[in-house]
C-alpha positions as CSV (number, residue, x, y, z in Angstrom):
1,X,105.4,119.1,111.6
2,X,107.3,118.2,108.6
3,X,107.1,115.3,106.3
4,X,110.1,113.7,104.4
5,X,109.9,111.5,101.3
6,X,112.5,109.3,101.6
7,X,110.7,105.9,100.9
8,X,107.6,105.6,99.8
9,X,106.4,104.0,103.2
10,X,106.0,107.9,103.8
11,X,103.0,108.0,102.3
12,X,100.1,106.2,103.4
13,X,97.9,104.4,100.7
14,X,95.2,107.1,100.5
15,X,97.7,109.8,100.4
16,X,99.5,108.1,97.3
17,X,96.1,108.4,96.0
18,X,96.0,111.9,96.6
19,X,98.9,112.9,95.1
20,X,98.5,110.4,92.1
21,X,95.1,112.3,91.8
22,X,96.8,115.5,92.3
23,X,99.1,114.8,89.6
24,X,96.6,113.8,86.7
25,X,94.9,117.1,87.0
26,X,98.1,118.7,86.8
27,X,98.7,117.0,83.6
28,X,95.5,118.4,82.3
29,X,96.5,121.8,82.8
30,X,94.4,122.5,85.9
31,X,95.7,125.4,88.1
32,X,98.6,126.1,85.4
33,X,98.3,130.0,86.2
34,X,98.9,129.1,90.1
35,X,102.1,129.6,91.7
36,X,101.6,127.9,95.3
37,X,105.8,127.6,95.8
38,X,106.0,131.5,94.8
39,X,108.8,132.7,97.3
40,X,110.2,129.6,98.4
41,X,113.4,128.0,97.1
42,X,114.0,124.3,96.8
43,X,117.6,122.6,96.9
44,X,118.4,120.3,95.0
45,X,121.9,118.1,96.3
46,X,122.8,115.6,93.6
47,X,125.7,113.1,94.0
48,X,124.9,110.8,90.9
49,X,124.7,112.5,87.3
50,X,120.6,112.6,86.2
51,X,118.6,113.6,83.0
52,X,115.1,112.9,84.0
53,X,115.4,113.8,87.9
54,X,117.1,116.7,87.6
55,X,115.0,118.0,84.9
56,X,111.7,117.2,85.9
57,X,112.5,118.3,89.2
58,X,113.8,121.9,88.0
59,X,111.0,122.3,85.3
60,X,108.6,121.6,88.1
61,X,110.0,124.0,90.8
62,X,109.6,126.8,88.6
63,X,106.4,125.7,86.8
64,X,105.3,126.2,90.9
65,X,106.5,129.3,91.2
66,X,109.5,128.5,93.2
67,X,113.1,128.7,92.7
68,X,115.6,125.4,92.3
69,X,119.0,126.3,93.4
70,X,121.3,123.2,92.3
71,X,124.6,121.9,93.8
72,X,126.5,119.1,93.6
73,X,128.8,118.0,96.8
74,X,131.4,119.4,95.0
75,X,130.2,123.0,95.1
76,X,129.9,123.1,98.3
77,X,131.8,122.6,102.0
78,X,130.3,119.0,101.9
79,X,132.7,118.0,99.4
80,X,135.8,119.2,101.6
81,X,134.6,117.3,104.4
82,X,131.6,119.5,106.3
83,X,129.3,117.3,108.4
84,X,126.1,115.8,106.8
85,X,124.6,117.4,109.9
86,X,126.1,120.5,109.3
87,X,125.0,121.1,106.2
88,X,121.6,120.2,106.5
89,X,121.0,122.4,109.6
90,X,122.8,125.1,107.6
91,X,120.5,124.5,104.5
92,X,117.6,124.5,106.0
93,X,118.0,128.0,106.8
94,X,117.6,129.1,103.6
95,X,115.7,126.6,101.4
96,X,112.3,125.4,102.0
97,X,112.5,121.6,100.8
98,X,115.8,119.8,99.9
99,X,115.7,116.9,97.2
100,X,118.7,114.7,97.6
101,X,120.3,112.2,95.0
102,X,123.1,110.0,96.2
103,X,124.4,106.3,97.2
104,X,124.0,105.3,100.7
105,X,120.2,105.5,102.1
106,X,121.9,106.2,105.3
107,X,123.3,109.9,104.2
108,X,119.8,110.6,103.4
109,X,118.3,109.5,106.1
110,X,120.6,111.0,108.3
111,X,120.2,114.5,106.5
112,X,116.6,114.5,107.4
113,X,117.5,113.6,110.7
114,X,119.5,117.1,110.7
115,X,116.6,119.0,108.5
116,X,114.3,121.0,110.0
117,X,112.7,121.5,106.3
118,X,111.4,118.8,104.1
119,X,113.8,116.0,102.4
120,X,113.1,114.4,99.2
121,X,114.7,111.1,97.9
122,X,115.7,111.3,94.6
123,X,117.4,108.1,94.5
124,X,119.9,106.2,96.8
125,X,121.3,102.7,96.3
126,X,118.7,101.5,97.9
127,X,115.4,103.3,96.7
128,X,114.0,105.5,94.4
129,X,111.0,106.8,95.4
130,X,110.4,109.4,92.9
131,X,110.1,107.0,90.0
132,X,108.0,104.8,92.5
133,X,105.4,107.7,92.0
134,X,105.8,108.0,88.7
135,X,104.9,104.6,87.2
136,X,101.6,104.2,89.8
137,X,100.2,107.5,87.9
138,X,101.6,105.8,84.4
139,X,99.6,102.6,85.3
140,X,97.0,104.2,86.6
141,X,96.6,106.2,83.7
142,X,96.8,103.7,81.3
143,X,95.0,100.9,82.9
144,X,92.6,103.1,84.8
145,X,93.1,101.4,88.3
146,X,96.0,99.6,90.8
147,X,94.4,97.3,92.6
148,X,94.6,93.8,91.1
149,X,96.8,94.8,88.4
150,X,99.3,92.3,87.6
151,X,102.7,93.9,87.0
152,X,106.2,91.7,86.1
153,X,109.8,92.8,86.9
154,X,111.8,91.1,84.8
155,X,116.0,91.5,85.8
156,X,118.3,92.8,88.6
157,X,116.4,93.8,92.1
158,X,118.1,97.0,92.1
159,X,116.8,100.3,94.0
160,X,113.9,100.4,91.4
161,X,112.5,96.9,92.3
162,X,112.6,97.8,95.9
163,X,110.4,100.8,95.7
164,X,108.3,98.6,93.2
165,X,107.9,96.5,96.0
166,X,107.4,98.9,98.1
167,X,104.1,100.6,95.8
168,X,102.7,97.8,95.2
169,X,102.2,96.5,98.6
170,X,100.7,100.6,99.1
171,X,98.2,99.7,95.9
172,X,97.8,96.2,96.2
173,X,99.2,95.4,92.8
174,X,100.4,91.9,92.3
175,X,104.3,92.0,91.7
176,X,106.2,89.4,90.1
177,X,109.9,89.9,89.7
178,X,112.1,87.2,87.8
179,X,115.6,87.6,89.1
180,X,118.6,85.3,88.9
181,X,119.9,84.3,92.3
182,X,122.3,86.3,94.2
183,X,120.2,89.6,92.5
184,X,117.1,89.6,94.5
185,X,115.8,92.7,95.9
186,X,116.3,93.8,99.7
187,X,115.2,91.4,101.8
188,X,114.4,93.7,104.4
189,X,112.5,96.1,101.6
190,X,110.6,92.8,100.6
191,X,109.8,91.4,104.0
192,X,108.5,94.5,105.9
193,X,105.9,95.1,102.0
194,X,105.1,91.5,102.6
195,X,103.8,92.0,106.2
196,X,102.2,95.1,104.9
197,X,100.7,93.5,101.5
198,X,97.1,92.8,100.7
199,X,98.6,91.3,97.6
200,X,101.0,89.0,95.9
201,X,104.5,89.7,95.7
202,X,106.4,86.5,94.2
203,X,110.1,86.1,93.2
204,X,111.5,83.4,91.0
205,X,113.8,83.1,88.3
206,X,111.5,82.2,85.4
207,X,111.2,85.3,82.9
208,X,108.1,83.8,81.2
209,X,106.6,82.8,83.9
210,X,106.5,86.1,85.7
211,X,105.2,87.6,82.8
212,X,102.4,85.4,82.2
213,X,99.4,87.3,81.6
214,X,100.9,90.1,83.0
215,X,99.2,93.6,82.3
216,X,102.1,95.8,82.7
217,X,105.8,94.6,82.2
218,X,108.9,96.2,83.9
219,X,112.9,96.4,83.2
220,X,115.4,98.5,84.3
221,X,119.7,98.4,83.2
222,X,121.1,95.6,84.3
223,X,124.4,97.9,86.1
224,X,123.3,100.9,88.3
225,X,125.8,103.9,88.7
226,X,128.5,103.0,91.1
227,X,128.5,99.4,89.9
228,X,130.0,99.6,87.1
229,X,132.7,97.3,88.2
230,X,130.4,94.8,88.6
231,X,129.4,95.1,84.8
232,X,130.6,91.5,83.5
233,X,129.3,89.4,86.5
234,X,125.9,90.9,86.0
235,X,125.6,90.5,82.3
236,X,126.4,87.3,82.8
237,X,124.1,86.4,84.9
238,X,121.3,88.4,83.5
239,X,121.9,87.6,80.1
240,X,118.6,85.2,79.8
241,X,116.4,88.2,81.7
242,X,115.7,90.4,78.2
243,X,112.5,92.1,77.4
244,X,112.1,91.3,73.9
245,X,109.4,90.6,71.9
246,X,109.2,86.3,72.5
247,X,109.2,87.4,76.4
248,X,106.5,90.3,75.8
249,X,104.3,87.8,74.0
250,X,103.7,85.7,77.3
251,X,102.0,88.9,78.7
252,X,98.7,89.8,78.1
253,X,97.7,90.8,74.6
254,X,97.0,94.3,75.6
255,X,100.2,94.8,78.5
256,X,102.3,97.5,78.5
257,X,105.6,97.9,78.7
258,X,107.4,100.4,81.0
259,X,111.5,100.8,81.5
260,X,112.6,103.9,84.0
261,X,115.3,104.9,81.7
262,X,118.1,105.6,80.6
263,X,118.0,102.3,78.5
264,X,121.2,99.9,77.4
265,X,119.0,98.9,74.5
266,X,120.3,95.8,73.5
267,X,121.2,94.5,76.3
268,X,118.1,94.5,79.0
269,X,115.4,95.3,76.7
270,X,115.1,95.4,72.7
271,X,114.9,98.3,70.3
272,X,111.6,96.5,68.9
273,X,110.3,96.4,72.3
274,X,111.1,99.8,73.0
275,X,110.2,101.5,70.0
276,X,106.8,99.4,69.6
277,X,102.9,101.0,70.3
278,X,102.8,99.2,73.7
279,X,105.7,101.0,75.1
280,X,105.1,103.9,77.0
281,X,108.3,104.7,78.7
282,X,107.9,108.3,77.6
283,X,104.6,108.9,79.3
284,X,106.2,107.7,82.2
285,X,109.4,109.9,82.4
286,X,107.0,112.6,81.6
287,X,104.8,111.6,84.5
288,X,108.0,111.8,86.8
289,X,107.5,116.2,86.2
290,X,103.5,115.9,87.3
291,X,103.8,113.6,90.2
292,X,106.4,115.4,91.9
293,X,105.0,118.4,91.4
294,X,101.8,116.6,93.0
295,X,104.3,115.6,95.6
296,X,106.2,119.4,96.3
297,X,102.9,120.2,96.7
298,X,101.9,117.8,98.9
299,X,104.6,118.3,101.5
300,X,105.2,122.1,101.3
301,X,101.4,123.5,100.5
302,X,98.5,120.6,101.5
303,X,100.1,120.4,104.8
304,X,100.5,123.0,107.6
């Protein structure tokens, strides 16, 4: 039977540990020679422009032995109005796994309805489950466990936050997001991880408060593609939700800071806080090529 990704609900706790496991040994080189996708080609559909997705996802593919064939909506018969149905029953025929990048959650979802082969959420509006993966192996790599780890989200509850939410009620990492009202996450997103959640998962609209003692602190840009008219409004409001260095000192002397990138340095974090030893958001776009390469894995080799 096939699995999707499309949240990261899809994975049960001990298989996020599996595949967080899985990706750590990749990063140390073990199997390099191995080719477990040899033969099969993976599609990549991307709506929204990428750096880090579409890279890591390509560079990974063929480190696997597989074959990425990219498209945009616009180079194919979706673009001029073909079914999301159609095309996915018509994709499946030919690819093996399709990793999808768009706006509405409910195209995805309802291309995976359609699939017969494997989906993978590359980011939607509402989630972004790839990048989910990503910073557990970055925390878990630098602070050498989840559980009871105090991480701080500090700005807008955007599709990042939710799948934060969403991974940290998996791991049991106590979350803390500081939000200004009328920004908080989905409340759907953060009432089903709350039912789920053997730890805490606060919002409030104190900065230094959710970063108190916090061992790993979190931003992400203030405007998401396809808001951009929105851009005013939300600087205004999140103008007092920075990552700079007096917020960074509330946290934990040895905390870490992590942003998913691309940055609006300046704006939602600081060049001194980016730029300084305790930032490590380059190990953690570069964990986004070995966890989904853990993951391609995991759906289209581990499993029958």
């Amino acid at each position: 039977m096939k699995r999707d990704f499309l949240t990261l609900w899809d994975l049960s706790s001990d298989e996020i540990e599996a595949v967080l496991k899985r990706a750590i040994a990749l990063k140390a080189g073990k199997d390099a020679s191995k080719c477990p996708l040899i033969g099969k080609s993976i599609g990549l559909l991307f709506e929204k422009a990428s750096t880090r997705t579409k890279v890591s996802f390509e560079v990974g593919i063929h480190q696997l032995g597989g074959q990425p064939v990219y498209m945009t909506s616009q180079e194919i018969q979706l673009g001029r109005g073909e079914t999301v149905a159609d095309t996915a029953k018509t994709l499946s025929r030919y690819l093996s796994a399709v990793i999808i990048r768009t706006f509405e959650q409910e195209k995805i979802e309802e291309f995976a309805f359609h699939s017969s082969v494997p989906v993978i959420n590359a980011l939607t509006d509402l989630h972004h489950p790839c990048q989910g993966l990503s910073d557990l192996m970055t925390i878990l790599e630098k602070k050498g466990r989840l559980k009871g780890i105090k991480l701080a989200y500090i700005g807008d509850g955007n599709n990042v936050a939710n799948s934060l939410i969403e991974a940290s009620s998996r791991m049991q990492i106590n979350l803390t997001i500081a939000c200004p009202e009328g920004l908080e996450p989905n409340p759907d997103v953060l009432e089903r991880a709350r039912e789920n959640a053997k730890s805490e998962i606060i919002i409030l609209r104190e900065t230094k408060e959710a970063a108190g003692m916090a061992d790993v602190i979190y931003t992400d840009v203030w405007v998401s593609m396809g808001q951009e008219e929105m851009t005013e409004g939300k600087k205004r409001k999140l103008a007092k939700y920075q990552l700079n260095n007096a917020l960074l000192s509330c946290a934990k002397e040895d905390a870490v800071v992590m942003h998913c990138l691309p940055a609006k340095r300046g704006q939602e974090i600081t060049d001194e806080v980016m730029d300084s030893p305790r930032s490590i958001v380059f190990d953690q776009a570069e964990n986004r090529l070995h966890s989904q390469k853990a993951l391609l894995e995991f759906l289209l080799v581990s499993r029958p």
